[in-house]
C-alpha positions as CSV (number, residue, x, y, z in Angstrom):
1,X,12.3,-18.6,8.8
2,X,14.1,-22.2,8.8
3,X,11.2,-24.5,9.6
4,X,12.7,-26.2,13.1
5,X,13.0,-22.3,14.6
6,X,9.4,-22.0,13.9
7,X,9.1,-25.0,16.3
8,X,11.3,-24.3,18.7
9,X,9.0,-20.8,18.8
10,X,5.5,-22.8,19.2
11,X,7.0,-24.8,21.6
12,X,7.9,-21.8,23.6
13,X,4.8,-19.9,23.4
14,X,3.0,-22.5,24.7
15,X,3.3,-22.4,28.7
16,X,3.2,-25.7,30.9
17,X,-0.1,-25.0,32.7
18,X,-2.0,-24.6,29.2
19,X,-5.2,-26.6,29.1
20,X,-4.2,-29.2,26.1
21,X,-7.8,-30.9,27.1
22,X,-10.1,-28.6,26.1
23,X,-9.6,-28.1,22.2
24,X,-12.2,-29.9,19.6
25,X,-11.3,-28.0,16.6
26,X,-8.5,-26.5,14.6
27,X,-8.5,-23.8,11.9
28,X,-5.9,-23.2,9.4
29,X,-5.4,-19.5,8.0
30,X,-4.3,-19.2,4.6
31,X,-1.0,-18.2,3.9
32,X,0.4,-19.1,0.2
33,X,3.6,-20.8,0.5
34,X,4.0,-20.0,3.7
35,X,1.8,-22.9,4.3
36,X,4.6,-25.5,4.7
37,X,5.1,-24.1,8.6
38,X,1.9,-25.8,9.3
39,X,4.1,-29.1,9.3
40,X,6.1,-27.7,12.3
41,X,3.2,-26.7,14.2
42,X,1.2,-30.0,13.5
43,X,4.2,-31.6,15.0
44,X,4.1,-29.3,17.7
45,X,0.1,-30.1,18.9
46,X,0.8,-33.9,18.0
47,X,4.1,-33.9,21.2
48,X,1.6,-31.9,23.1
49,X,-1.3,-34.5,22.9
50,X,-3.4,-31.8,21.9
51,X,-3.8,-33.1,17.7
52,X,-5.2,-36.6,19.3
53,X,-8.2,-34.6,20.5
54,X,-9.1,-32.6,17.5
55,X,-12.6,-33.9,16.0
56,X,-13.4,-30.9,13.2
57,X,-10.8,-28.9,11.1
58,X,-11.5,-26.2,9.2
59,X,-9.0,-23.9,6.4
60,X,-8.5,-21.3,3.9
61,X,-6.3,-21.3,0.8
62,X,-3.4,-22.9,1.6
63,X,-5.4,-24.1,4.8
64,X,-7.3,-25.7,3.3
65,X,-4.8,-27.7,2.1
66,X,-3.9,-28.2,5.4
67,X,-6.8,-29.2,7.0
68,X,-8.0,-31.4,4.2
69,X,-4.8,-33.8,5.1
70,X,-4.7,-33.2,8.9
71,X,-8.6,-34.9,8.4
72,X,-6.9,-38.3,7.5
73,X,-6.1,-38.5,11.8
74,X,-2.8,-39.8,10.2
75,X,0.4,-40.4,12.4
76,X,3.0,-37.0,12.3
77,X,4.8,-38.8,9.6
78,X,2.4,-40.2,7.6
79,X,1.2,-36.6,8.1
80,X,4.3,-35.2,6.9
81,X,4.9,-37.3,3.5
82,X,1.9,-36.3,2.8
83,X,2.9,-32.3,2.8
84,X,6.2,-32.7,1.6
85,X,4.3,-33.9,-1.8
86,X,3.7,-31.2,-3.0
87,X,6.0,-28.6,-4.5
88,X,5.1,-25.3,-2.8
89,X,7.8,-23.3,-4.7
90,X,6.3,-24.0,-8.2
91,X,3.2,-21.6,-6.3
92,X,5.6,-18.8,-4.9
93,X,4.6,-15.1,-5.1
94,X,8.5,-14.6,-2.9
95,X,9.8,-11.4,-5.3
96,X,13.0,-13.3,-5.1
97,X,11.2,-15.8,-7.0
98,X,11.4,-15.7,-10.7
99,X,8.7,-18.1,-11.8
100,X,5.5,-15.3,-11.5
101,X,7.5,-13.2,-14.7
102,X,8.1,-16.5,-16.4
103,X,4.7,-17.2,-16.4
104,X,3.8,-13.9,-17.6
105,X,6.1,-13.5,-20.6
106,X,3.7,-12.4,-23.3
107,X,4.7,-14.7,-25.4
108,X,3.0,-17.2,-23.8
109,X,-0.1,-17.6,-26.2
110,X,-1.8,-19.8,-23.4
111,X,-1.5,-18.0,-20.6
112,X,-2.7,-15.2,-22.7
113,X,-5.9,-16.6,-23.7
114,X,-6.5,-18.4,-20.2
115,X,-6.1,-14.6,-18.8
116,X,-8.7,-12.9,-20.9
117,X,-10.9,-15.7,-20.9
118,X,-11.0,-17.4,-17.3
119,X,-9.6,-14.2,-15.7
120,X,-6.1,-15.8,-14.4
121,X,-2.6,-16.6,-15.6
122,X,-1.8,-20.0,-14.0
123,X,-3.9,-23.2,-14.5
124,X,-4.6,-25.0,-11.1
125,X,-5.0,-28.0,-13.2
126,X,-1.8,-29.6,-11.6
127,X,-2.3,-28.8,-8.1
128,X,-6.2,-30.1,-8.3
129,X,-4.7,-33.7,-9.9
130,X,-2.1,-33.5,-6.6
131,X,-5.0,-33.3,-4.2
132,X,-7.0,-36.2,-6.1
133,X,-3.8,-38.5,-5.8
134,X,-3.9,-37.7,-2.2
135,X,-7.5,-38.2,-2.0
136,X,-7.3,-41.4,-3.5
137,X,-4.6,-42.7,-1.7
138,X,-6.8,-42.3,1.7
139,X,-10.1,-43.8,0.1
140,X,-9.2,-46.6,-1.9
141,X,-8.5,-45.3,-5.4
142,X,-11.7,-43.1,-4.9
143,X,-10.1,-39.5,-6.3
144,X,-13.4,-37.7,-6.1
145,X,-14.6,-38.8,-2.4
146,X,-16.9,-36.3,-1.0
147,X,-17.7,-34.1,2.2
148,X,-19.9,-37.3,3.2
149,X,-17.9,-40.3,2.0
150,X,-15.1,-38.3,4.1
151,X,-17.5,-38.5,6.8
152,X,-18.3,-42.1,6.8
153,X,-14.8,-42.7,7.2
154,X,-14.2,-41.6,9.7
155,X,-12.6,-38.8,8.8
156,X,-12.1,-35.4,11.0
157,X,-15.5,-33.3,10.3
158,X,-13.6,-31.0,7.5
159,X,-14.6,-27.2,6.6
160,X,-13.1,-25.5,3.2
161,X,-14.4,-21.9,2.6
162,X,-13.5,-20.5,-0.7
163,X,-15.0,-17.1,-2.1
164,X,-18.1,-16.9,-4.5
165,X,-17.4,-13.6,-6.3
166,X,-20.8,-13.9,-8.6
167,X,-22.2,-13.6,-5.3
168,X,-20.2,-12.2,-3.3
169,X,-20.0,-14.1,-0.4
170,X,-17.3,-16.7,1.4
171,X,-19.1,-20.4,0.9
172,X,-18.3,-23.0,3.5
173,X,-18.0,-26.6,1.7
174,X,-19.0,-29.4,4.6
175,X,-20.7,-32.7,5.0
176,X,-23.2,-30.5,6.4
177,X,-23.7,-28.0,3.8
178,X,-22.4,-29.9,0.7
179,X,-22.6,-33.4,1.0
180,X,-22.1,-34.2,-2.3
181,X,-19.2,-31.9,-3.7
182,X,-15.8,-33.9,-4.3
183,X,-13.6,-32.6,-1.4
184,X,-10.7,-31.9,-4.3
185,X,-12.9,-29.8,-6.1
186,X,-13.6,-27.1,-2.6
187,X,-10.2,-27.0,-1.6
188,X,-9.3,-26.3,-5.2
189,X,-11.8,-23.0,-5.2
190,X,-10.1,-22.0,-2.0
191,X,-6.9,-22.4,-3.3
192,X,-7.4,-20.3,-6.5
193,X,-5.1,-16.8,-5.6
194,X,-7.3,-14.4,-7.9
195,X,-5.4,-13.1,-11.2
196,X,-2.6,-16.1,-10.0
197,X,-5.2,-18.9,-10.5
198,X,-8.2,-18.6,-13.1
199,X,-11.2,-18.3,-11.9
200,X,-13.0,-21.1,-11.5
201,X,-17.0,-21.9,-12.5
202,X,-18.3,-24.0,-10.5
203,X,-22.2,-25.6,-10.3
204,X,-21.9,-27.8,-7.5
205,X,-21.4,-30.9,-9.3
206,X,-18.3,-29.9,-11.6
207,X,-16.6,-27.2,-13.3
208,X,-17.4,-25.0,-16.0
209,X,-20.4,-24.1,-15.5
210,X,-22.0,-21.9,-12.6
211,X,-20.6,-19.0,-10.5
212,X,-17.1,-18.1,-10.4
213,X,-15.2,-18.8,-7.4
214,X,-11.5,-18.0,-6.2
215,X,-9.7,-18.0,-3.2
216,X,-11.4,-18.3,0.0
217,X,-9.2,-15.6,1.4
218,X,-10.6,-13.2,-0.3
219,X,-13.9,-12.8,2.2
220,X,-12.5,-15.1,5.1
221,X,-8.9,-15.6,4.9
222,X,-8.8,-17.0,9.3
223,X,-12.7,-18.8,9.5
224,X,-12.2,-19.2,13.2
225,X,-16.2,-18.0,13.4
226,X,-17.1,-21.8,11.8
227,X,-17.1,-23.3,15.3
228,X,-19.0,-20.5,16.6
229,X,-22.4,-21.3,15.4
230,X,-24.8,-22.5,17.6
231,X,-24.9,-26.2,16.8
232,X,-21.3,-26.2,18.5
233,X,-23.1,-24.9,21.8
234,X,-24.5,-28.2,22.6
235,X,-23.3,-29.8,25.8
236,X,-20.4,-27.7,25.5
237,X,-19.6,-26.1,28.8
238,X,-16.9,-23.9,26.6
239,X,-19.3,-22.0,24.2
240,X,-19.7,-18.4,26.1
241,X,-21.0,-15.5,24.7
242,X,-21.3,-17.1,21.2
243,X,-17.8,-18.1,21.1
244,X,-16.6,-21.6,21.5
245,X,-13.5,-21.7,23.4
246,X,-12.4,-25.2,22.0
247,X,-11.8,-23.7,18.8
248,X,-7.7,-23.4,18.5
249,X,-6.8,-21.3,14.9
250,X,-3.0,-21.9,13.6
251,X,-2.3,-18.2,11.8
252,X,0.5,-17.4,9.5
253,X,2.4,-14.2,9.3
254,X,5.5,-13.5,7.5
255,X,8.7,-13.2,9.7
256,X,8.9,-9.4,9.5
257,X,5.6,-8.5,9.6
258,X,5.7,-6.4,12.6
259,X,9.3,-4.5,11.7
260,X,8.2,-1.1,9.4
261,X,9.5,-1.2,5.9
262,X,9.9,1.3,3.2
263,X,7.2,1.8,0.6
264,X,7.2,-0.1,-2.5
265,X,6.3,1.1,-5.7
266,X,6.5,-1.5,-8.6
267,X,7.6,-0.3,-11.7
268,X,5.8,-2.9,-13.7
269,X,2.7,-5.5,-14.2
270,X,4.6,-8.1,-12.9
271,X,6.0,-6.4,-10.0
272,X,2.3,-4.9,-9.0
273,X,1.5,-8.8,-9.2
274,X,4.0,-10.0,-6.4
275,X,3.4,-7.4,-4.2
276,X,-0.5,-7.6,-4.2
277,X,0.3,-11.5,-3.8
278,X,2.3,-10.7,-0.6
279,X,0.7,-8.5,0.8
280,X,-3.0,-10.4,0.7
281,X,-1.5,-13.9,1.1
Protein backbone atom coordinates (compact mmCIF):
# COMPACT_ATOMS: atom_id res chain seq x y z
CA UNK A 1 0.00 0.00 0.00
CA UNK A 2 1.54 3.36 -1.45
CA UNK A 3 2.48 5.28 1.65
CA UNK A 4 0.15 8.63 1.09
CA UNK A 5 -3.12 6.05 0.90
CA UNK A 6 -2.10 4.78 4.24
CA UNK A 7 -2.54 8.49 5.25
CA UNK A 8 -5.36 9.45 3.61
CA UNK A 9 -6.84 6.05 5.69
CA UNK A 10 -5.51 7.40 9.23
CA UNK A 11 -6.86 10.52 8.53
CA UNK A 12 -10.21 9.05 7.84
CA UNK A 13 -10.46 6.73 10.70
CA UNK A 14 -9.92 9.33 12.93
CA UNK A 15 -13.49 11.23 13.59
CA UNK A 16 -13.69 15.06 14.33
CA UNK A 17 -15.00 14.80 17.89
CA UNK A 18 -11.96 12.40 18.98
CA UNK A 19 -10.32 13.53 22.18
CA UNK A 20 -6.58 14.48 20.73
CA UNK A 21 -5.98 15.84 24.58
CA UNK A 22 -6.02 12.94 26.44
CA UNK A 23 -2.98 10.74 24.98
CA UNK A 24 0.53 10.66 27.07
CA UNK A 25 1.96 7.66 25.39
CA UNK A 26 2.48 5.94 22.08
CA UNK A 27 3.40 2.31 21.29
CA UNK A 28 4.81 0.98 18.15
CA UNK A 29 4.04 -2.67 17.05
CA UNK A 30 6.59 -4.41 15.23
CA UNK A 31 6.14 -5.07 11.78
CA UNK A 32 9.51 -5.79 9.69
CA UNK A 33 9.60 -3.62 6.70
CA UNK A 34 6.39 -2.68 7.06
CA UNK A 35 7.74 -0.33 9.53
CA UNK A 36 8.26 2.60 7.01
CA UNK A 37 4.16 3.38 7.30
CA UNK A 38 4.91 4.61 10.76
CA UNK A 39 6.29 7.81 8.79
CA UNK A 40 2.69 8.37 7.46
CA UNK A 41 1.02 7.89 10.65
CA UNK A 42 3.58 10.08 12.67
CA UNK A 43 2.67 12.69 10.14
CA UNK A 44 -0.76 11.97 10.71
CA UNK A 45 -0.71 12.60 14.95
CA UNK A 46 1.86 15.55 14.29
CA UNK A 47 -1.45 17.61 11.90
CA UNK A 48 -3.65 16.43 14.56
CA UNK A 49 -1.70 18.04 17.51
CA UNK A 50 -1.83 14.89 19.19
CA UNK A 51 2.45 13.88 18.64
CA UNK A 52 3.08 17.41 20.66
CA UNK A 53 1.50 15.79 23.70
CA UNK A 54 3.18 12.41 23.79
CA UNK A 55 5.71 12.25 26.86
CA UNK A 56 6.69 8.17 26.83
CA UNK A 57 7.01 5.91 23.72
CA UNK A 58 7.40 2.50 23.75
CA UNK A 59 8.18 -0.37 20.58
CA UNK A 60 8.95 -3.69 19.34
CA UNK A 61 11.20 -4.74 16.51
CA UNK A 62 10.84 -2.46 13.94
CA UNK A 63 9.06 -0.30 16.66
CA UNK A 64 11.48 -0.01 18.34
CA UNK A 65 13.03 1.57 15.77
CA UNK A 66 10.39 3.81 15.62
CA UNK A 67 10.05 4.90 18.88
CA UNK A 68 13.69 5.20 19.60
CA UNK A 69 13.61 8.26 16.82
CA UNK A 70 10.11 9.60 17.55
CA UNK A 71 11.97 10.19 21.41
CA UNK A 72 14.22 12.96 19.78
CA UNK A 73 10.52 15.31 19.90
CA UNK A 74 12.04 16.26 16.51
CA UNK A 75 9.93 18.40 13.87
CA UNK A 76 7.86 15.87 11.14
CA UNK A 77 10.71 16.40 8.85
CA UNK A 78 13.55 16.20 10.87
CA UNK A 79 11.56 13.20 11.84
CA UNK A 80 11.27 11.94 8.47
CA UNK A 81 15.15 12.19 7.34
CA UNK A 82 15.78 10.49 9.97
CA UNK A 83 13.56 7.24 8.70
CA UNK A 84 14.27 7.55 5.30
CA UNK A 85 18.09 6.64 6.49
CA UNK A 86 17.76 3.64 6.57
CA UNK A 87 17.40 1.04 3.83
CA UNK A 88 14.41 -1.13 4.82
CA UNK A 89 14.58 -3.27 1.65
CA UNK A 90 18.17 -4.60 2.34
CA UNK A 91 15.80 -6.32 5.66
CA UNK A 92 12.81 -7.58 3.45
CA UNK A 93 11.31 -11.05 4.10
CA UNK A 94 8.57 -9.82 0.78
CA UNK A 95 8.81 -13.41 -1.24
CA UNK A 96 9.03 -11.17 -4.22
CA UNK A 97 12.15 -10.21 -2.73
CA UNK A 98 15.22 -11.99 -3.73
CA UNK A 99 17.82 -10.95 -1.22
CA UNK A 100 16.65 -13.82 1.79
CA UNK A 101 18.04 -16.80 -1.07
CA UNK A 102 21.04 -14.70 -1.76
CA UNK A 103 21.92 -14.71 1.62
CA UNK A 104 21.38 -18.18 1.94
CA UNK A 105 23.38 -19.61 -0.95
CA UNK A 106 25.48 -22.30 0.69
CA UNK A 107 28.29 -21.11 -0.63
CA UNK A 108 28.46 -18.49 1.56
CA UNK A 109 31.21 -19.87 4.07
CA UNK A 110 30.19 -16.90 6.50
CA UNK A 111 26.91 -17.01 6.75
CA UNK A 112 27.46 -20.63 7.21
CA UNK A 113 29.54 -20.49 10.23
CA UNK A 114 27.54 -17.43 11.72
CA UNK A 115 24.39 -19.89 11.40
CA UNK A 116 25.72 -22.81 13.28
CA UNK A 117 27.46 -20.83 15.58
CA UNK A 118 25.36 -17.62 16.68
CA UNK A 119 22.10 -19.33 15.40
CA UNK A 120 21.30 -16.74 12.42
CA UNK A 121 22.09 -16.04 8.84
CA UNK A 122 22.37 -12.22 8.62
CA UNK A 123 24.76 -10.08 10.73
CA UNK A 124 22.85 -7.02 12.34
CA UNK A 125 26.23 -5.56 12.49
CA UNK A 126 25.14 -2.77 9.89
CA UNK A 127 21.86 -1.88 11.12
CA UNK A 128 23.36 -1.55 14.87
CA UNK A 129 26.21 1.03 13.37
CA UNK A 130 22.94 2.88 11.55
CA UNK A 131 21.30 3.38 14.86
CA UNK A 132 24.73 4.60 16.63
CA UNK A 133 25.07 7.25 13.75
CA UNK A 134 21.66 8.28 14.56
CA UNK A 135 22.26 8.22 18.18
CA UNK A 136 25.11 10.27 17.85
CA UNK A 137 23.81 12.72 15.70
CA UNK A 138 21.11 13.58 18.62
CA UNK A 139 23.72 13.59 21.52
CA UNK A 140 26.74 15.18 20.45
CA UNK A 141 28.94 12.53 18.84
CA UNK A 142 27.96 10.33 21.90
CA UNK A 143 27.01 6.80 19.76
CA UNK A 144 26.49 4.82 22.92
CA UNK A 145 24.13 7.30 25.05
CA UNK A 146 21.99 5.40 27.42
CA UNK A 147 18.29 4.92 28.77
CA UNK A 148 19.47 7.77 31.28
CA UNK A 149 21.62 10.20 29.30
CA UNK A 150 18.42 9.91 26.91
CA UNK A 151 16.60 10.97 29.85
CA UNK A 152 18.60 13.89 30.95
CA UNK A 153 17.97 15.20 27.64
CA UNK A 154 15.19 15.62 27.58
CA UNK A 155 14.27 13.05 25.56
CA UNK A 156 10.61 11.26 25.34
CA UNK A 157 10.71 8.48 28.34
CA UNK A 158 11.60 5.45 25.77
CA UNK A 159 10.62 1.67 26.22
CA UNK A 160 12.39 -1.16 23.90
CA UNK A 161 11.30 -4.78 24.82
CA UNK A 162 13.28 -7.44 23.08
CA UNK A 163 12.92 -11.25 23.95
CA UNK A 164 15.36 -13.20 26.40
CA UNK A 165 15.08 -16.77 25.06
CA UNK A 166 17.81 -18.14 27.87
CA UNK A 167 15.08 -17.08 30.03
CA UNK A 168 12.33 -17.00 28.42
CA UNK A 169 10.73 -13.95 29.02
CA UNK A 170 10.17 -10.33 26.92
CA UNK A 171 12.67 -7.74 28.85
CA UNK A 172 11.71 -4.06 28.81
CA UNK A 173 14.95 -1.84 28.36
CA UNK A 174 14.05 1.79 30.21
CA UNK A 175 15.70 4.49 32.19
CA UNK A 176 13.82 2.90 34.76
CA UNK A 177 14.89 -0.59 34.46
CA UNK A 178 18.23 -0.23 32.71
CA UNK A 179 19.80 2.91 33.22
CA UNK A 180 22.87 2.06 31.98
CA UNK A 181 22.41 -0.08 28.74
CA UNK A 182 23.41 1.94 25.44
CA UNK A 183 19.97 2.58 23.86
CA UNK A 184 21.63 1.13 20.34
CA UNK A 185 22.40 -1.94 21.86
CA UNK A 186 18.17 -2.64 23.20
CA UNK A 187 16.76 -1.69 20.05
CA UNK A 188 19.30 -3.86 18.31
CA UNK A 189 18.00 -7.18 20.55
CA UNK A 190 14.51 -6.16 19.57
CA UNK A 191 15.33 -5.87 16.21
CA UNK A 192 17.03 -9.30 15.78
CA UNK A 193 14.13 -11.50 13.58
CA UNK A 194 15.27 -15.04 15.01
CA UNK A 195 17.04 -17.37 12.27
CA UNK A 196 17.15 -13.78 10.09
CA UNK A 197 19.37 -12.12 12.69
CA UNK A 198 21.91 -14.05 15.02
CA UNK A 199 21.21 -14.28 18.17
CA UNK A 200 22.58 -11.98 20.21
CA UNK A 201 24.49 -12.55 23.87
CA UNK A 202 24.06 -9.91 25.75
CA UNK A 203 25.32 -9.13 29.69
CA UNK A 204 24.01 -5.87 30.17
CA UNK A 205 27.08 -3.99 29.50
CA UNK A 206 27.96 -5.43 25.93
CA UNK A 207 27.77 -8.26 23.71
CA UNK A 208 29.05 -11.60 23.72
CA UNK A 209 28.75 -12.62 26.66
CA UNK A 210 25.40 -13.44 28.69
CA UNK A 211 21.93 -14.66 27.58
CA UNK A 212 20.78 -14.76 24.22
CA UNK A 213 18.29 -12.36 23.06
CA UNK A 214 16.28 -11.90 19.72
CA UNK A 215 13.46 -10.15 18.67
CA UNK A 216 11.17 -8.66 21.02
CA UNK A 217 8.28 -9.95 19.06
CA UNK A 218 8.71 -13.01 19.84
CA UNK A 219 6.98 -12.77 23.58
CA UNK A 220 5.38 -9.14 23.04
CA UNK A 221 5.24 -8.22 19.50
CA UNK A 222 2.19 -4.88 20.51
CA UNK A 223 3.57 -3.92 24.50
CA UNK A 224 0.57 -1.69 24.87
CA UNK A 225 0.41 -3.28 28.70
CA UNK A 226 3.90 -0.96 29.45
CA UNK A 227 1.66 2.06 30.43
CA UNK A 228 -0.56 -0.12 32.28
CA UNK A 229 1.38 -0.51 35.39
CA UNK A 230 0.53 1.15 38.30
CA UNK A 231 3.14 3.86 38.52
CA UNK A 232 1.11 5.30 35.35
CA UNK A 233 -2.10 5.43 37.81
CA UNK A 234 -0.87 8.46 39.58
CA UNK A 235 -2.93 11.55 39.27
CA UNK A 236 -4.25 10.14 36.18
CA UNK A 237 -7.96 10.46 36.08
CA UNK A 238 -7.68 8.03 32.76
CA UNK A 239 -6.24 4.78 34.45
CA UNK A 240 -9.60 2.50 35.01
CA UNK A 241 -9.65 -0.81 35.76
CA UNK A 242 -5.77 -1.22 35.36
CA UNK A 243 -5.76 0.23 32.06
CA UNK A 244 -4.54 3.58 31.16
CA UNK A 245 -6.55 5.14 28.63
CA UNK A 246 -3.80 7.69 27.41
CA UNK A 247 -1.99 5.01 26.06
CA UNK A 248 -2.50 5.23 21.97
CA UNK A 249 -0.63 1.91 20.14
CA UNK A 250 0.07 2.42 16.16
CA UNK A 251 -0.38 -1.48 14.86
CA UNK A 252 0.74 -2.76 11.58
CA UNK A 253 -0.96 -5.31 9.47
CA UNK A 254 -0.37 -6.23 6.02
CA UNK A 255 -2.90 -4.87 3.35
CA UNK A 256 -4.68 -8.18 2.82
CA UNK A 257 -4.69 -9.55 6.03
CA UNK A 258 -8.30 -9.84 6.49
CA UNK A 259 -9.06 -11.31 2.61
CA UNK A 260 -8.61 -15.52 2.89
CA UNK A 261 -5.84 -16.84 0.89
CA UNK A 262 -4.87 -20.24 -0.26
CA UNK A 263 -2.51 -22.45 1.67
CA UNK A 264 1.12 -22.28 1.10
CA UNK A 265 3.34 -24.95 1.24
CA UNK A 266 7.10 -24.08 0.56
CA UNK A 267 8.95 -26.40 -1.36
CA UNK A 268 12.20 -25.50 0.16
CA UNK A 269 14.45 -24.03 3.21
CA UNK A 270 14.36 -20.82 1.84
CA UNK A 271 10.82 -20.62 1.05
CA UNK A 272 9.81 -22.14 4.77
CA UNK A 273 12.12 -18.95 5.77
CA UNK A 274 9.95 -16.15 4.04
CA UNK A 275 6.82 -17.43 4.90
CA UNK A 276 7.60 -17.94 8.69
CA UNK A 277 9.10 -14.29 8.35
CA UNK A 278 5.67 -13.07 7.03
CA UNK A 279 3.60 -14.56 8.76
CA UNK A 280 5.24 -13.64 12.46
CA UNK A 281 6.39 -10.19 11.36
Amino acid sequence: MALPIIIKNIRTKIDDTFNRTVYRNLVFKGGGVRGIAYMGALEVLDELDILRNIERVAGTSAGAIAATITSFRLDIAQTWELFNSLDYTKYSNNPAQTRLRKLLEWNNDESYKRFFTKYGWHSSQDIHQWLEEVIAGQCDGNRRATFTEFQERGFRDLYIVAANISRHRAEVFSAAETPDVAVADAVRMSISIPIFFEALRFDGKKFGDGDYYVDGGLYDNFPMHIFDQPEFAAKNRYYKDKVNWRTLGLFLYPEKMSEQTEPVYPDNVWEFMNLTLKNAY
